[in-house]
TIMIGU-944961 format. One record per residue: residue in one letter; y, z, x of N, C-alpha, C in turn. Coordinates in steps of 0.05 Angstrom, whole numbers, plus 32768, in hexadecimal, padded with zeros to 4 digits. Each point is the difference from the previous one (the first is absolute). Layout:
// residues N
aYZXYZXYZX ...
// end
This chain:
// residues 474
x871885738B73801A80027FF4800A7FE57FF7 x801680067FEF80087FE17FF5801A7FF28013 x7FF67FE97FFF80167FF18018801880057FE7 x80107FF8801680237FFF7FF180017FEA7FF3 x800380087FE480077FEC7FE5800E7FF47FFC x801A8003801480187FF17FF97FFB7FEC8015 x80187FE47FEC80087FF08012801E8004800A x80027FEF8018801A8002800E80177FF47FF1 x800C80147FEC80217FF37FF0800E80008002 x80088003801B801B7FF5800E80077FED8006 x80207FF37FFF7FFF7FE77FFE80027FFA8025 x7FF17FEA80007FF37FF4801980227FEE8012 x8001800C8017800E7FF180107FFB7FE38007 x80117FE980057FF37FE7800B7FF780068014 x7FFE8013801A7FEA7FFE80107FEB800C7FFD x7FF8801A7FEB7FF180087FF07FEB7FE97FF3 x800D7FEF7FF67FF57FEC7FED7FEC7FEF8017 x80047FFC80187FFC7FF5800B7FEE800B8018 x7FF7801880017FE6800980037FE17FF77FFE x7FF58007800A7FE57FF07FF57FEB80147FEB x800E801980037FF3800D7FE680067FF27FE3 x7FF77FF67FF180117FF57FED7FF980157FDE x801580077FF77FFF80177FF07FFB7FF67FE5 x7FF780117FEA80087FFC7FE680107FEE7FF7 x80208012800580187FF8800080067FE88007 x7FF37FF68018800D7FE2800E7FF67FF37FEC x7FE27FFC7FFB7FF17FF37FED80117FF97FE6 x800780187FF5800680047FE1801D80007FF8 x80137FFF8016801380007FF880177FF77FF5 x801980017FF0800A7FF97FEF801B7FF88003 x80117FF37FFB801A7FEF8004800C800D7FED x80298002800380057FFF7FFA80177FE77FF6 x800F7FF97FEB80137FEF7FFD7FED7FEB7FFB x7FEB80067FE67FF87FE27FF3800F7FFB7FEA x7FF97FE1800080097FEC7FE87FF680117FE3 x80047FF67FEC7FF780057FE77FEB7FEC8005 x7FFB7FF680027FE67FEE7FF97FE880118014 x8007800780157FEA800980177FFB801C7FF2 x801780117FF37FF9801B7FF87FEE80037FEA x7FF87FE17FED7FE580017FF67FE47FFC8002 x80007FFF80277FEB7FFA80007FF6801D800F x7FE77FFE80027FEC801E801D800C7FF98012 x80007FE380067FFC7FFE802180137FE88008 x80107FF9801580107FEC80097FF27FFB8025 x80047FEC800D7FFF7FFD801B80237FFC8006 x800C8006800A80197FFD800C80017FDD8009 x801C7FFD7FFE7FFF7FE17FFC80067FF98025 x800C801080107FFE7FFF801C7FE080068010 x7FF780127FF47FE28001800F7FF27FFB7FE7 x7FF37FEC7FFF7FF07FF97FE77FE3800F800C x7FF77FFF80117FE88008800E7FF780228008 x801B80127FF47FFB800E7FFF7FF880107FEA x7FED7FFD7FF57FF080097FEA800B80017FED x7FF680097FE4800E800F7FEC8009801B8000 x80167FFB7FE88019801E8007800080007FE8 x800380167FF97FFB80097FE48013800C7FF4 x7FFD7FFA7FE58021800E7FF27FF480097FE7 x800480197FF47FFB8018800C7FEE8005801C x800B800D80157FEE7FFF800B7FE480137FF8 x7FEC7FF480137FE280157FFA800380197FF9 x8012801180147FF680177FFF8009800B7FE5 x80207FE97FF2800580107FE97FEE80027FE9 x7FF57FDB80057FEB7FFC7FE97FE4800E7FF7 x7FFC800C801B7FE480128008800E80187FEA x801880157FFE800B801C7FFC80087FF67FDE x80087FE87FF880087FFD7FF07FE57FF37FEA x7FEF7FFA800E7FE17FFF7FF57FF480247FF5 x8004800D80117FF880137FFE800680157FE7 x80267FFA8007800D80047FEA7FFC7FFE7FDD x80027FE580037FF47FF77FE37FE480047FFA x7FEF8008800F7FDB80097FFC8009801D7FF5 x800F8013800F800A80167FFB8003800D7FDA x80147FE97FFC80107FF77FE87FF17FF27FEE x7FEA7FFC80037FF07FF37FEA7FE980177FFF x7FFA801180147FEE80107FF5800580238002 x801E7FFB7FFA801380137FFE7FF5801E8012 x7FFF7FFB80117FF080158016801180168007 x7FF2801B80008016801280047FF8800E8013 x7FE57FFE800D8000800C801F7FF27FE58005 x80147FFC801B80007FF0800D7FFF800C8025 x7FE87FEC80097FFD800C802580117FE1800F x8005800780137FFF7FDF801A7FFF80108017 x7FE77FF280087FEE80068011800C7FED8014 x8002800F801980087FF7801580177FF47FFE x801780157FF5801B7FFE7FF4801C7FFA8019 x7FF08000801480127FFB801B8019800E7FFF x800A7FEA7FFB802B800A8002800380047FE0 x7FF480027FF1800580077FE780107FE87FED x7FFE7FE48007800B7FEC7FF37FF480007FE7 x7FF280037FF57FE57FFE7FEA800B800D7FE8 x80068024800B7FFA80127FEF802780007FFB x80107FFE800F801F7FFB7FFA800A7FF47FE6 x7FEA7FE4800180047FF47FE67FF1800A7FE9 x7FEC801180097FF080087FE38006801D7FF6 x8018800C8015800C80127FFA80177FFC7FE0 x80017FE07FFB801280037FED7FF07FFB7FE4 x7FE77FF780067FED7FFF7FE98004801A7FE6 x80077FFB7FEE800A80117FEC7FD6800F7FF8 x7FF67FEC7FFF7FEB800A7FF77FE880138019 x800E7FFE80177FF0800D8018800680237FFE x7FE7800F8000800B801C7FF88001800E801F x7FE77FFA800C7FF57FFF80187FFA7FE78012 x80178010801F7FF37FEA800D800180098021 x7FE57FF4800D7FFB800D80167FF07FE28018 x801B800680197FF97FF580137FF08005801A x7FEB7FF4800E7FF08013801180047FE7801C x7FFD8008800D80007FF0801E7FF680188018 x7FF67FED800D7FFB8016801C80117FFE8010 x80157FF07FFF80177FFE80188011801B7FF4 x8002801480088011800F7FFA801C8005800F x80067FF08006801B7FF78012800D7FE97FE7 x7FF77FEF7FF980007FEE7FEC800B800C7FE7 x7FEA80197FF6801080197FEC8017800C7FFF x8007800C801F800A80118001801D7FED7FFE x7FFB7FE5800B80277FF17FFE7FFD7FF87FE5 x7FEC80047FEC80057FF17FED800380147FE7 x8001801980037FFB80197FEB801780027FF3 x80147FF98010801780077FE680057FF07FE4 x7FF17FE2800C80027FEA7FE97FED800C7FE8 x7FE880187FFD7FFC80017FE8800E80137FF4 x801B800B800A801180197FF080077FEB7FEE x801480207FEF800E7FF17FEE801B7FF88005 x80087FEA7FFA801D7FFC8003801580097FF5 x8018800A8001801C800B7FF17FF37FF07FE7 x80097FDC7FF47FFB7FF87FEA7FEA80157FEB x7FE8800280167FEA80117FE6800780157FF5 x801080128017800B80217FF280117FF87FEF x80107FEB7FFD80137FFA7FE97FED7FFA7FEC x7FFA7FE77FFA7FF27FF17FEA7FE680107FFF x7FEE8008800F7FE580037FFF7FF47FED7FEF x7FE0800280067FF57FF27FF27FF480047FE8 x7FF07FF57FEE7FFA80077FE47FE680168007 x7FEE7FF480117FEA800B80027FF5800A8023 x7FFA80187FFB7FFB801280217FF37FEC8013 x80078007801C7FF97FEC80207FF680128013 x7FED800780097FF6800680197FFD7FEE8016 x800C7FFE800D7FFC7FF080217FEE80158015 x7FED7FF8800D7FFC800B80117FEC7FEF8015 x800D800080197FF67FF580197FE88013800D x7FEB7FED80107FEF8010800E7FF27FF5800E x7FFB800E80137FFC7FFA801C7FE17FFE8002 x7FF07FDE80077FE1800E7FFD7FF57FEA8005 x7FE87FF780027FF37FEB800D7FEA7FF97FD5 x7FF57FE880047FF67FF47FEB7FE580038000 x7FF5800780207FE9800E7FFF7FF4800E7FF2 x801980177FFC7FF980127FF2800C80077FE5 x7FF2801A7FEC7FF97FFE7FE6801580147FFD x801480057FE9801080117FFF7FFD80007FDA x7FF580187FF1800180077FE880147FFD7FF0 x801F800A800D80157FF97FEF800A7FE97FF3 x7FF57FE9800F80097FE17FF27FE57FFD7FF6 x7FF0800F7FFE7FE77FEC7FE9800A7FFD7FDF x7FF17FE8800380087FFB7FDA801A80007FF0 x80117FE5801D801B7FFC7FFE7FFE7FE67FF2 x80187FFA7FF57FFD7FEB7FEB80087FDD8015 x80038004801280067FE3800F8003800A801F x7FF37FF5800C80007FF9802C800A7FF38000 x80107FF58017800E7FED80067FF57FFB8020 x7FF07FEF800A80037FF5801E80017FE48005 x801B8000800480107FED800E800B7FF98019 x7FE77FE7800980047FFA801D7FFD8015801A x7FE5800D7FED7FF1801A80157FEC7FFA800E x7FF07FF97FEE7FE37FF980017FFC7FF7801F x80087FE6800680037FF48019800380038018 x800C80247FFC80088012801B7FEE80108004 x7FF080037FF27FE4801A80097FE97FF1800C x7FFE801B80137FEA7FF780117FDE7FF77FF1 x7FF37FFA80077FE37FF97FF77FF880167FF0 x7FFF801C80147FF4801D7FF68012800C7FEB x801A7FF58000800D800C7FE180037FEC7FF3 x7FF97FE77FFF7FF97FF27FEB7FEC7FFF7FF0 x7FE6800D80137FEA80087FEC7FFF800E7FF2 x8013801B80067FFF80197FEC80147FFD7FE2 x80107FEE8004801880007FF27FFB7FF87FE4 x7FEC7FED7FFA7FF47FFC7FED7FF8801C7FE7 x7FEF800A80177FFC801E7FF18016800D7FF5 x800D800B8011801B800B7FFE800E7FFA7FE9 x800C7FE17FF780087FFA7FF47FF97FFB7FE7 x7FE87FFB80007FF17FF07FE27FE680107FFF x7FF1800F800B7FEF80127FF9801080257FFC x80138008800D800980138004801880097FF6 x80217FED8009801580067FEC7FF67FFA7FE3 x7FF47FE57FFC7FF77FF17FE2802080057FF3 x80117FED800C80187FF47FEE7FFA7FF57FEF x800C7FFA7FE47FF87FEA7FEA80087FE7800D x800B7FFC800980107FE48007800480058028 x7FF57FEE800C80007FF9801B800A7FE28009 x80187FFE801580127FEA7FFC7FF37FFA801C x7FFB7FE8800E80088002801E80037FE48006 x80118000800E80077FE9801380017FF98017 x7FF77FEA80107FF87FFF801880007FE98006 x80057FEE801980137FE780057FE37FEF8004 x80047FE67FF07FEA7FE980007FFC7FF08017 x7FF07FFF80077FF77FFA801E80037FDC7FFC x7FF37FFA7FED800E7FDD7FEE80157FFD8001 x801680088005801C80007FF9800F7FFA8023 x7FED8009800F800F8008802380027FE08008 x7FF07FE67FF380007FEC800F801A7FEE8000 x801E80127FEC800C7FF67FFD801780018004 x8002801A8019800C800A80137FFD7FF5801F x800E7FEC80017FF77FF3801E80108013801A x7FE67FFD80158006800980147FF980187FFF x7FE9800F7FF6800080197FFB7FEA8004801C x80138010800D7FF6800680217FF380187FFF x800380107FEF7FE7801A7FF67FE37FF77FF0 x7FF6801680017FEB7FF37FEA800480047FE7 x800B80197FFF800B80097FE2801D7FFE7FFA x800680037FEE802180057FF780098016800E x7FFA80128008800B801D80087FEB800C8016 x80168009801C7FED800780097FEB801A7FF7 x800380127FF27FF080187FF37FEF7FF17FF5 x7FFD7FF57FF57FED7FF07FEF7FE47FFC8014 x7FED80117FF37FDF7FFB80057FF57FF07FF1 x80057FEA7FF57FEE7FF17FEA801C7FF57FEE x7FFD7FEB7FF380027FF67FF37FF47FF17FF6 x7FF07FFE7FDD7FEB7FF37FF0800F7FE97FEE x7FF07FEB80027FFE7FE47FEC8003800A7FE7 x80077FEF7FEC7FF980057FE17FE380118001 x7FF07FE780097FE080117FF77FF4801A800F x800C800380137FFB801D800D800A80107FEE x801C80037FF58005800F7FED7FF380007FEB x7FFB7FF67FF87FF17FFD7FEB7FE6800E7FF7 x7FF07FF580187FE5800B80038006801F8003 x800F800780158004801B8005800980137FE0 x80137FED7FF5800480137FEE7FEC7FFC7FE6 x7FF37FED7FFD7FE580027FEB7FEE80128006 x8004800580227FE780157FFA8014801D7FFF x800F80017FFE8012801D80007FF67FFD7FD9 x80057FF47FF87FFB7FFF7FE67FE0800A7FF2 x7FF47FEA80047FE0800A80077FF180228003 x8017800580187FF4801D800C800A800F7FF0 x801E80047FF4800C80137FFC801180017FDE x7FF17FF47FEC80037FEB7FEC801C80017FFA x800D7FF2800A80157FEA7FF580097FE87FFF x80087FF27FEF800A7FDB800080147FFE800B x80007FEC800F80187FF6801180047FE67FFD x80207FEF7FFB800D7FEC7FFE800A7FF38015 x80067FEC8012800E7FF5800E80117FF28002 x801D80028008801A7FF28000800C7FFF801E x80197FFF7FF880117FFB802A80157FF97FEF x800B800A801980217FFD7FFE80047FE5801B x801B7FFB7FF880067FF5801E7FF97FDD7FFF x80047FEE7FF17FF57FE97FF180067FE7801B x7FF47FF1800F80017FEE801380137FE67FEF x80077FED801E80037FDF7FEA7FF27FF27FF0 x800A7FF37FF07FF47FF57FF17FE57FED8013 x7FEB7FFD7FF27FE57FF0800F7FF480168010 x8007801D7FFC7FF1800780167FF3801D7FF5 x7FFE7FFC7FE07FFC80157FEF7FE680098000 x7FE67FEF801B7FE680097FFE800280148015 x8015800B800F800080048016800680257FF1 x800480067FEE800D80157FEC80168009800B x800180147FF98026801680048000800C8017 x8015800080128002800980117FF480227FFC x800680187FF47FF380117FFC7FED7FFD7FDE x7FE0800B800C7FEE80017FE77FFF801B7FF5 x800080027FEB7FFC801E7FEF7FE080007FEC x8003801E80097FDE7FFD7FEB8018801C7FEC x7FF580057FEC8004800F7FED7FE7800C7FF1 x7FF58018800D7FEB800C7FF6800880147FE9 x7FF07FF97FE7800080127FF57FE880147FF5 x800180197FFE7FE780127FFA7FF77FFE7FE7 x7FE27FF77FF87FF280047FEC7FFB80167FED x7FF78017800E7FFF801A7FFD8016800C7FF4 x800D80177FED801A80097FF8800580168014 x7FD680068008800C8022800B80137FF58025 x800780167FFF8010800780167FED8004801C x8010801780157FE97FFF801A7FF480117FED x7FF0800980227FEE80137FF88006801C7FF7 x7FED800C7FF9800780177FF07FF7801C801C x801D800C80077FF8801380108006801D7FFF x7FF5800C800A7FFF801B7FFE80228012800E x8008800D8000801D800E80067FF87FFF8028 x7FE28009800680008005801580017FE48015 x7FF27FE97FEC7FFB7FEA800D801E7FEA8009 x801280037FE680168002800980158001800E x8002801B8004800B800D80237FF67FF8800D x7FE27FF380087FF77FFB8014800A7FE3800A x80007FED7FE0800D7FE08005801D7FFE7FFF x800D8011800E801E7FF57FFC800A80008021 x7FF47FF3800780067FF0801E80217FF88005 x80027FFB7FF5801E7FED7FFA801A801D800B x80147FF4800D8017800E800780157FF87FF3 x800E80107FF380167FFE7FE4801680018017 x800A7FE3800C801E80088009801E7FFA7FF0 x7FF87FF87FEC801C7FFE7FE97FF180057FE2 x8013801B7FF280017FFB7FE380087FFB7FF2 x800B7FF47FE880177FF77FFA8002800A7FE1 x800C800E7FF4800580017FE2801B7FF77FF2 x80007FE87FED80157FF67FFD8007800A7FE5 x801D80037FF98012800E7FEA7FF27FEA7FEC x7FFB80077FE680007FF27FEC8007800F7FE6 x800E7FE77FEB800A800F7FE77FEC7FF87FEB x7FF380167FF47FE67FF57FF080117FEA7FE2 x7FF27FEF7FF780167FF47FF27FF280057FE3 x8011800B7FE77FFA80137FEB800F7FEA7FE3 x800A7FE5800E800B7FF77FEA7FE87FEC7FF5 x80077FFD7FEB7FF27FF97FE57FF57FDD8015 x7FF17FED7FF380007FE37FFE801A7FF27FF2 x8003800D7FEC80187FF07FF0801580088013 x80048019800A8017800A800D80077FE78014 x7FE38000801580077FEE801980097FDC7FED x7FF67FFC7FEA80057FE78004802280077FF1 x8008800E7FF1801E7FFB8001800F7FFE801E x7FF7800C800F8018800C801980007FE78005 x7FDF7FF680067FFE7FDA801280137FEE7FEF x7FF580037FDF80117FEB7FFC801E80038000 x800D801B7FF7801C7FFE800A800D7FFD8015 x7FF48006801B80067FFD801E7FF67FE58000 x7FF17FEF7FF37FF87FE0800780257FF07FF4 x7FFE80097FE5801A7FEE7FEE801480088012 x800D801980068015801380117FFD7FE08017 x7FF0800080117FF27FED801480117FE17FF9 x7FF67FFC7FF17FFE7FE17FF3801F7FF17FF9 x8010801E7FF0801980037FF180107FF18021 x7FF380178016801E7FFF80187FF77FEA800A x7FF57FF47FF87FF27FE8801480117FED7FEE x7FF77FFE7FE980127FED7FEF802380068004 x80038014800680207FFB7FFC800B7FF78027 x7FF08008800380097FF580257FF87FE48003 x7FF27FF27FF47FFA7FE87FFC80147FF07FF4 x8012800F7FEA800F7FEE7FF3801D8004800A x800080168012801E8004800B7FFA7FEE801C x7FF77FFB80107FF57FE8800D80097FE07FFB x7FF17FFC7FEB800A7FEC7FEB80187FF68002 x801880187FEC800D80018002801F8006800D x7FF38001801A80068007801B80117FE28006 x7FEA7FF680017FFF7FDD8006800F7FFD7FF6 x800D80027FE480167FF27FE68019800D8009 x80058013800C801680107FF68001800C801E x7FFE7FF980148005800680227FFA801A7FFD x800E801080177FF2801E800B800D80167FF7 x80137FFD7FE8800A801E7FF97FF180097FF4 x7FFF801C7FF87FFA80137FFA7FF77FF57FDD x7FE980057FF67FFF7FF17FE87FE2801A7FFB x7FFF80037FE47FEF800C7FF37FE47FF47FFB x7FE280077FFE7FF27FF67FFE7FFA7FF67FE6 x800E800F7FE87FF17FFF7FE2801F7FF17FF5 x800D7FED801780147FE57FEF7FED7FE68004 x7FFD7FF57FF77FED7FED800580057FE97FE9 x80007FE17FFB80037FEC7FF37FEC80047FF0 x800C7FE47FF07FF17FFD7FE67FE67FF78006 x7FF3800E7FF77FDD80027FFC7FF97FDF7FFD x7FE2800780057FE97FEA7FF67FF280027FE5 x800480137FEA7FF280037FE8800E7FEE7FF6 x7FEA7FFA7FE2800C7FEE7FEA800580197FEA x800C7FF27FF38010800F7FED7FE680197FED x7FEC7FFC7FF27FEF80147FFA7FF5800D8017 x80017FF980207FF780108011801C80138000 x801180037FFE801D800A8006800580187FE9 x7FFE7FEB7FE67FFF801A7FE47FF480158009 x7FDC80007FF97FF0800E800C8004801B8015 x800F7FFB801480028013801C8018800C7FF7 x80187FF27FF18013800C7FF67FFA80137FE6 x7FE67FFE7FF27FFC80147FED7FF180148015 x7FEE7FF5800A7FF680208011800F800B8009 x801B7FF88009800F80108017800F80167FE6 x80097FEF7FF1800F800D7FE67FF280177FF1 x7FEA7FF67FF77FEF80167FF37FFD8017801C x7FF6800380147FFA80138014801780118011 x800F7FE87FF8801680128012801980097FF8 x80057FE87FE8801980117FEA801C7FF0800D x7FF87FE48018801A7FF78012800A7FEA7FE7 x80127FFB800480127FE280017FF37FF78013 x7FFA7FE77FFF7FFA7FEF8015800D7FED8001 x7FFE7FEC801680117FED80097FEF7FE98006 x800A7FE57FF47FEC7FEC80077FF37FF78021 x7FFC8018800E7FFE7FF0801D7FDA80058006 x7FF67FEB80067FE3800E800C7FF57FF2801D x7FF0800B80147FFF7FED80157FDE80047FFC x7FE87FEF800F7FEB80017FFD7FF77FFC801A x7FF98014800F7FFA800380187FDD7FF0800A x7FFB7FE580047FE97FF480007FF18010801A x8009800D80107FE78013801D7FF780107FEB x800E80117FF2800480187FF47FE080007FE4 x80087FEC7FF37FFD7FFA7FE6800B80177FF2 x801280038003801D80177FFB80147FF27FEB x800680087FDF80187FFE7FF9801480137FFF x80177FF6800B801B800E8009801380007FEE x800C80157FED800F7FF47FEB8017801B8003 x80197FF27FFB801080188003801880057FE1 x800680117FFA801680057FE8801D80018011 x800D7FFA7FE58020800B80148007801C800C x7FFB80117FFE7FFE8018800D7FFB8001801A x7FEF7FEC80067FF07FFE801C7FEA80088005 x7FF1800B7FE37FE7800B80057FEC7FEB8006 x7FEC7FFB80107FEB7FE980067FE1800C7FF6 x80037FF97FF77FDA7FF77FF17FEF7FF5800D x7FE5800D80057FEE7FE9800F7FEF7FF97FF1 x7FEC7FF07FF87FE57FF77FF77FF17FF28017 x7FE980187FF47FE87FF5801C7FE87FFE7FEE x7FF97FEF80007FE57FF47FEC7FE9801A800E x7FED80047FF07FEE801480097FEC7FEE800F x7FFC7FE97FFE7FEB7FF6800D80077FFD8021 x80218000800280068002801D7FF880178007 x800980217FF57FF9801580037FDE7FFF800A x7FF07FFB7FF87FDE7FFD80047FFB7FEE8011 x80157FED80127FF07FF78013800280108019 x8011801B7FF77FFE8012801A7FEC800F8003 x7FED7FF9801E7FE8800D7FF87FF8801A7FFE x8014800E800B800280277FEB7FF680067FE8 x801F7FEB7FEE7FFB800A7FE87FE87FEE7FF5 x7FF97FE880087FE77FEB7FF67FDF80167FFC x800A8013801B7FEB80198006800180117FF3 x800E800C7FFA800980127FF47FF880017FDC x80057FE97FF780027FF67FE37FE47FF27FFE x7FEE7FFF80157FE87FF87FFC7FFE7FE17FF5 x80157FF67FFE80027FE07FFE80127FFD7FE5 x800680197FF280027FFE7FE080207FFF7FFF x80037FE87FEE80237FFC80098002801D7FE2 x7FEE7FFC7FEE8002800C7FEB800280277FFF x7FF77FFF801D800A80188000800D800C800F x80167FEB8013801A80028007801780027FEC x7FF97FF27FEC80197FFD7FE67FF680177FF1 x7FE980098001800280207FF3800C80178013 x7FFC7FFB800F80138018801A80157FF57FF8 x800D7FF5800380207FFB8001800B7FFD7FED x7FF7800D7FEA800980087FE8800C80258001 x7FF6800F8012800880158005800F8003800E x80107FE9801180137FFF8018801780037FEB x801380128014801880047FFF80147FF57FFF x7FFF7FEE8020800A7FED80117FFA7FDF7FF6 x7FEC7FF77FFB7FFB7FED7FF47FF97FFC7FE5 x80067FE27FED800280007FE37FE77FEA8005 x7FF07FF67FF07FF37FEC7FFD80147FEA7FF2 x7FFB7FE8800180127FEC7FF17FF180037FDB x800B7FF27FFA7FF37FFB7FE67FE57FED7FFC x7FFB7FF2800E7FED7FF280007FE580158014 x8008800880017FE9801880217FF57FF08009 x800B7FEB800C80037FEC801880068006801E x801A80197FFA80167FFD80188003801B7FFA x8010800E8016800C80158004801E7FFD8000 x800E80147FF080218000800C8003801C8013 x80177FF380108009801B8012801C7FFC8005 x800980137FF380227FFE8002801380138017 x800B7FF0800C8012800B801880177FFF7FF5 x800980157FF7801F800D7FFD801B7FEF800F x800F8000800080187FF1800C80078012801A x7FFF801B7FFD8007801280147FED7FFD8016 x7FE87FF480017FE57FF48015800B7FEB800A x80047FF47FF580067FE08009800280048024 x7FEC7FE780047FFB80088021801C7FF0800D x80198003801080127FEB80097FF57FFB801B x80017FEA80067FF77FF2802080187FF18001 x80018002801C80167FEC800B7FF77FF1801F x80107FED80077FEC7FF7801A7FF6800E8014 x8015801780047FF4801380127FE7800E8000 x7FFE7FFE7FE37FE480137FFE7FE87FE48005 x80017FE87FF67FEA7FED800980058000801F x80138001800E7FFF7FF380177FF380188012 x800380187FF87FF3801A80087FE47FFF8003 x7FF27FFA7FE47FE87FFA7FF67FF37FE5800D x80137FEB800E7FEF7FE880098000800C8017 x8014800F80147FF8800280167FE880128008 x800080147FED7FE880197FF87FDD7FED8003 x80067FEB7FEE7FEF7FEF80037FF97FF08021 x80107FF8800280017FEF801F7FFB8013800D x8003801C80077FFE801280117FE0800A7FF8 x7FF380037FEF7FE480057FF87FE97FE8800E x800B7FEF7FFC7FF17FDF800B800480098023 x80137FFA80058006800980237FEE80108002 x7FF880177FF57FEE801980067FE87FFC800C x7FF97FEC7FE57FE47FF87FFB7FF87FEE800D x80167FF1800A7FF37FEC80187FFF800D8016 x8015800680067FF7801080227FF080137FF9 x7FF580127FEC7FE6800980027FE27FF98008 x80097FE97FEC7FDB7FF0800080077FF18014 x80177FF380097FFC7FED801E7FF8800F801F x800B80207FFC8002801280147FD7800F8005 x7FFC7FF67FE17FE0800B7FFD7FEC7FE78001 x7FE77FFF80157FEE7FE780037FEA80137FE9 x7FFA800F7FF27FEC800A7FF4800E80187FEB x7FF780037FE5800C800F7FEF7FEB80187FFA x8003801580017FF280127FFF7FF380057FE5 
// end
């Protein structure tokens, strides 16, 4: 049977810590309340215990899930397994994968399942929004030994930080199982570098964890997985997460990853209805079917909605930026966002926005314009009070939606938004206009920033006593 896959992710007591089992977690774990300068690096030593190894920011375990993630996302996988899924940290996050159709967790701890089964339902949010495209979750109970028909000829495995926990006699079979038998296109695994341990002082175990039967060097891995390749034809790549101090980069990543991929297109094997029933070993203790709204709108459709919810975006950003501003000038009463001083244009930049506004909208205008530099937002208002925005389209396309969406082509954003309602193109089809009525006009007064800063300050408090209250992030 397969040893228990999970590691221990609870956050560790100081007399916990101080055990002589020494865990994953102690190894790998992560600080909260860094500098800006430390939050760009993998790894920091704490400036009170310099001697206690590297600490990592992200920590491992995120970088290991968020590796996985993006492999996911590049080979847009829609049945997806994680093998030896423990507490279900893995499949939580790949539950939000838009492109995952199918996805199925197996472990033999079935105690492990059973506290962790509610995390693949669906949440209130999905029955509202649903998703674009259908989700199967389903957990199961079962050892790696053995061969189960229903996941063959799934499009991505995932084993992460398994490998290490099986005994000798299910490490020999697992090979099969996995790469002669499921035959995933894509096989991920990761498993902690035995190169990497000399830089953990004081390690009073032999391994990182006590479960741990083995832990392999770069070249053990290696070898092992060239011949998984060899036997069972597929190419495999090698990377790691988890990056040491600087000078110590021969020593590699705290966790190594191989990434196998299958040569072959066909799938498993080809079986009979009876042979089937016979291979479905596996115990189904959670199923999960999540609400989804199939999505029926056009390409052009989605890129209007993006780009008018992007400008909509951009407009309130610019006008809370300039009531701010002029916050500062004019103390804390009650003041409108779309009054604002005399602009930064020169005189043919000013004509110009005053004929578009005139030709499109039919206003009197009033000489006032502000130029919002976060934004790259022009703000221009008439006497009426109506406010005008211009948002250059090239700002629009650095959002990477619509950049996706529009396939890179600014040229065929300015052809969509020629059918918008809501938005005019300028005359040059440079820029977009978007006109807010006088009866919109957003009013803020201090109360509402001082609401909003403490909203803020109260989010930060959260987040510290979260991650300070947590030695390991799940």
């Amino acid at each position: 049977m397969m040893a228990d896959s999970s590691e221990n992710r609870t956050a560790d007591s100081s007399e916990n810590q101080k055990e002589k089992c020494c865990t994953d977690e102690d190894l790998e774990s992560g600080i909260a309340d860094l500098s800006e300068n430390q939050k760009q690096r993998s790894y920091f030593c704490t400036d009170d215990d310099p001697e206690s190894g590297p600490i990592f920011n992200p920590k491992v375990s995120q970088q290991r899930y968020t590796f996985v993630r993006e492999l996911i996302r590049s080979y847009k996988s829609k049945k997806v397994i994680d093998m030896g899924c423990g507490e279900c940290q893995l499949i939580v996050r790949l539950k939000r994968e838009m492109c995952i159709e199918q996805l199925a967790g197996i472990d033999i701890n079935v105690n492990f399942l059973d506290a962790s089964k509610h995390l693949i339902q669906p949440l209130l949010y999905d029955y509202i929004h649903g998703r674009e495209a259908p989700l199967e979750a389903t957990l199961y109970q079962g050892s790696i030994a053995e061969c189960d028909s229903r996941l063959q000829g799934w499009d991505l495995l995932a084993f992460v930080e398994v490998i290490e926990h099986l005994e000798d006699d299910i490490l020999q079979k697992a090979p099969y199982v996995i790469f002669g038998f499921l035959k995933p296109a894509v096989v991920v695994i990761t498993t902690p570098n035995k190169d990497f341990n000399v830089l953990f002082p004081d390690m009073e175990t032999k391994f990182r964890h006590w479960d741990h039967k083995f832990e392999w060097t770069r070249q053990e891995f290696q070898e092992w997985g060239d011949q998984i390749c060899t036997t069972y034809g597929y190419k495999v790549r090698y990377t790691g997460v988890g990056k040491g101090p600087d000078g110590t980069e021969h020593l590699g990543t705290c966790s190594q990853i191989g990434v196998f991929e299958r040569l072959e297109k066909e799938g498993g094997e080809v079986l009979t209805d009876t042979t089937q029933k016979e291979l479905q070993p596996y115990v189904v203790v959670q199923h999960s079917i999540h609400p989804y709204k199939p999505d029926t709108k056009s390409i052009q459709d989605k890129i209007l909605l993006e780009a008018e919810y992007l400008t909509n975006k951009l407009s309130l950003d610019a006008s809370r930026q300039s009531h701010k501003e002029e916050k500062k000038e004019k103390g804390t009463e009650m003041v409108s966002v779309n009054e604002v001083e005399d602009g930064q244009f020169d005189d043919a930049e000013e004509d110009d926005l005053q004929c578009d506004f005139q030709n499109n909208y039919s206003s009197k205008v009033h000489p006032r314009t502000c130029e919002i530099n976060d934004t790259n937002t022009r703000f221009y208002e008439d006497e009426e009070g109506n406010a005008m925005f211009e948002v250059p389209l090239a700002r629009l396309m650095e959002f990477d939606s619509l950049h996706q969406m529009c396939s890179s082509s600014i040229d065929l954003l300015r052809s969509v938004l020629k059918s918008s309602k809501k938005l005019t193109l300028s005359s040059d089809e440079l820029s977009v206009l978007y006109l807010q009525p006088a009866e919109k006009s957003l009013l803020v007064d201090e109360s509402d920033l001082q609401e909003e800063e403490i909203c803020k300050q109260t989010l930060v408090h959260v987040h510290k006593e979260y991650v300070t209250e947590e030695s390991w992030d799940d």
